[in-house]
C-alpha positions as a Python dict, from the first residue, in 0.01 Angstrom:
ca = {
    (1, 'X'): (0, 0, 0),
    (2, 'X'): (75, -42, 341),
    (3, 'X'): (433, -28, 483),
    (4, 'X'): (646, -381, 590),
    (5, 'X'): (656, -202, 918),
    (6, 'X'): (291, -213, 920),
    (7, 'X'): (245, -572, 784),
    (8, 'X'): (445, -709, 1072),
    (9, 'X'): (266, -849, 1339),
    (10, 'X'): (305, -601, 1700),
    (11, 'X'): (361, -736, 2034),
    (12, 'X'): (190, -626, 2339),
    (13, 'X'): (414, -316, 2411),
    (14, 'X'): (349, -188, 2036),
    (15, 'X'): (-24, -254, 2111),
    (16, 'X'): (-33, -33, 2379),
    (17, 'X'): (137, 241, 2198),
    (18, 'X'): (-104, 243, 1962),
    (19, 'X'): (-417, 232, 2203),
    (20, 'X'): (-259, 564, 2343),
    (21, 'X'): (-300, 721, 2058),
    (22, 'X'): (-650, 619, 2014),
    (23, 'X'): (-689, 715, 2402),
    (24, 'X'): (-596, 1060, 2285),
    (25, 'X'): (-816, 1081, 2038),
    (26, 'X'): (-1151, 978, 2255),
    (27, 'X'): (-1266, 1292, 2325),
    (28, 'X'): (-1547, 1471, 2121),
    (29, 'X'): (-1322, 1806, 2206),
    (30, 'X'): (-1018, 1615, 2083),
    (31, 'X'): (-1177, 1549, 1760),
    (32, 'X'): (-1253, 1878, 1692),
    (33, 'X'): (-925, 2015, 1760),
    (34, 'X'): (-777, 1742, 1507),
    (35, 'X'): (-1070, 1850, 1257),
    (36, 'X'): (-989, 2213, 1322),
    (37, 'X'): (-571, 2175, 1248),
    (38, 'X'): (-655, 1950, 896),
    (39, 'X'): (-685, 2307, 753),
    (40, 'X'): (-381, 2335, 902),
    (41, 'X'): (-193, 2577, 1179),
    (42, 'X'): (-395, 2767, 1436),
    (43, 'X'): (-390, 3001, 1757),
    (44, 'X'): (-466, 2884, 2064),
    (45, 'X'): (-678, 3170, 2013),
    (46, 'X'): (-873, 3003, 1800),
    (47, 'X'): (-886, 2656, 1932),
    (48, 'X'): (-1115, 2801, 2267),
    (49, 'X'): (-1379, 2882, 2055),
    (50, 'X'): (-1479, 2516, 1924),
    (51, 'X'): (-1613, 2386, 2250),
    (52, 'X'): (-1791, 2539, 2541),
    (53, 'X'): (-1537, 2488, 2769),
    (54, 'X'): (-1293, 2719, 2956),
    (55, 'X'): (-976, 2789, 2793),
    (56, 'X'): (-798, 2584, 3102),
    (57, 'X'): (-1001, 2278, 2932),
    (58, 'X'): (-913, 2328, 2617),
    (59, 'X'): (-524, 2341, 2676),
    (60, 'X'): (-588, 2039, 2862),
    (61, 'X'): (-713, 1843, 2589),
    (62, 'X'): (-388, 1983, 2363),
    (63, 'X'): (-200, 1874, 2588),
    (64, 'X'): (-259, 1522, 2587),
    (65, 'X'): (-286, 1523, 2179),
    (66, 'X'): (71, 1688, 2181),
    (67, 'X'): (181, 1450, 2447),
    (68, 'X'): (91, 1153, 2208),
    (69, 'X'): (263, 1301, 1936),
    (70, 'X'): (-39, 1388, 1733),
    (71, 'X'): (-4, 1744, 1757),
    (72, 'X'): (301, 1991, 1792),
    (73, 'X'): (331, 2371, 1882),
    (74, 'X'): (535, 2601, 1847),
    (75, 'X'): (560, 2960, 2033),
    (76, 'X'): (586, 3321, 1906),
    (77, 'X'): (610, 3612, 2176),
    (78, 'X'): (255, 3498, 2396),
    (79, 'X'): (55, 3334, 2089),
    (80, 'X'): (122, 2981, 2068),
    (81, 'X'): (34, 2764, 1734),
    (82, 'X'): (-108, 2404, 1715),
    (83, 'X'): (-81, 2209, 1364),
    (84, 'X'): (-63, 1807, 1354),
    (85, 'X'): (283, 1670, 1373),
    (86, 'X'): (127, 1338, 1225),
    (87, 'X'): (-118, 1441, 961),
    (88, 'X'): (-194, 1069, 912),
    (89, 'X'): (-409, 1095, 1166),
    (90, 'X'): (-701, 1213, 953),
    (91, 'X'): (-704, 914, 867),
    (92, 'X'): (-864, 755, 1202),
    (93, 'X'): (-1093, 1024, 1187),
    (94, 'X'): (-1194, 995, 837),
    (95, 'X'): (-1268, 600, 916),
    (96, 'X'): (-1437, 672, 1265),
    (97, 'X'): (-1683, 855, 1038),
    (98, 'X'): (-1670, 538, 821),
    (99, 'X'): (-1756, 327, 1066),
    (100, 'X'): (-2026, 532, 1203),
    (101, 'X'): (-2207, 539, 893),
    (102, 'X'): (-2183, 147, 852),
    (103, 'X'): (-2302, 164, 1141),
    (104, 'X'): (-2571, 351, 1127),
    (105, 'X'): (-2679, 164, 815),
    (106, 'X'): (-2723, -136, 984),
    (107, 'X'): (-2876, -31, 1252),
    (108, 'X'): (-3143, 125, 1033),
    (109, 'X'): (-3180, -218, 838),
    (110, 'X'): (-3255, -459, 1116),
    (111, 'X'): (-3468, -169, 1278),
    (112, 'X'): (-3665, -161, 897),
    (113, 'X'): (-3637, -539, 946),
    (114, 'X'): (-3840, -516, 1304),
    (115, 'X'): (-3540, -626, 1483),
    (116, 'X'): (-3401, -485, 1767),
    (117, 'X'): (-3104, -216, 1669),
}
């Protein structure tokens, strides 16, 4: 069950709050950095190695997931550590997947139907 705060309808400011976080999220790199920290905390070490990209790129991309609050760090000696300050946010990715596969479903019917996808 969903909570009140949920239920209630959200003005336009609220709106746009939200669409930041789903701003964050657009990134293929971004996604794999949120699928990466669902096991949980992890090296920045570790984090370079999931896309070819330069390390500057990948820090990049944490920092706009930590800057919308999906992610957090936190610092010991040179390492620092990412995990997901708002685990919830699985949740987007588990029904981006969702959606996909609808998706792709449908596209595959009206294609077997000889329509158009």
């Amino acid at each position: 069950m969903r909570n009140s705060a949920y239920n209630a309808r959200m003005n336009y400011t609220e709106a746009e709050s939200r669409a930041a976080i789903f701003k964050a999220l657009a990134h293929p790199v971004r996604v794999l950095i949120v699928d990466a920290l669902r096991a949980g905390e992890r090296c920045v070490c570790e984090l370079n190695e999931l896309a070819p990209i330069d390390p500057s790129g990948i820090s990049r991309h944490l920092a706009v997931l930590k800057q919308a609050g999906i992610l957090a760090d936190r610092h010991e000696g040179t390492w620092v550590y990412y995990r997901l300050q708002t685990p919830c946010v699985l949740d987007a990715v588990h029904c981006a997947v969702e959606v996909a596969r609808a998706d792709a479903v449908h596209r595959n019917a009206r294609c077997a139907a000889g329509a158009p996808a």
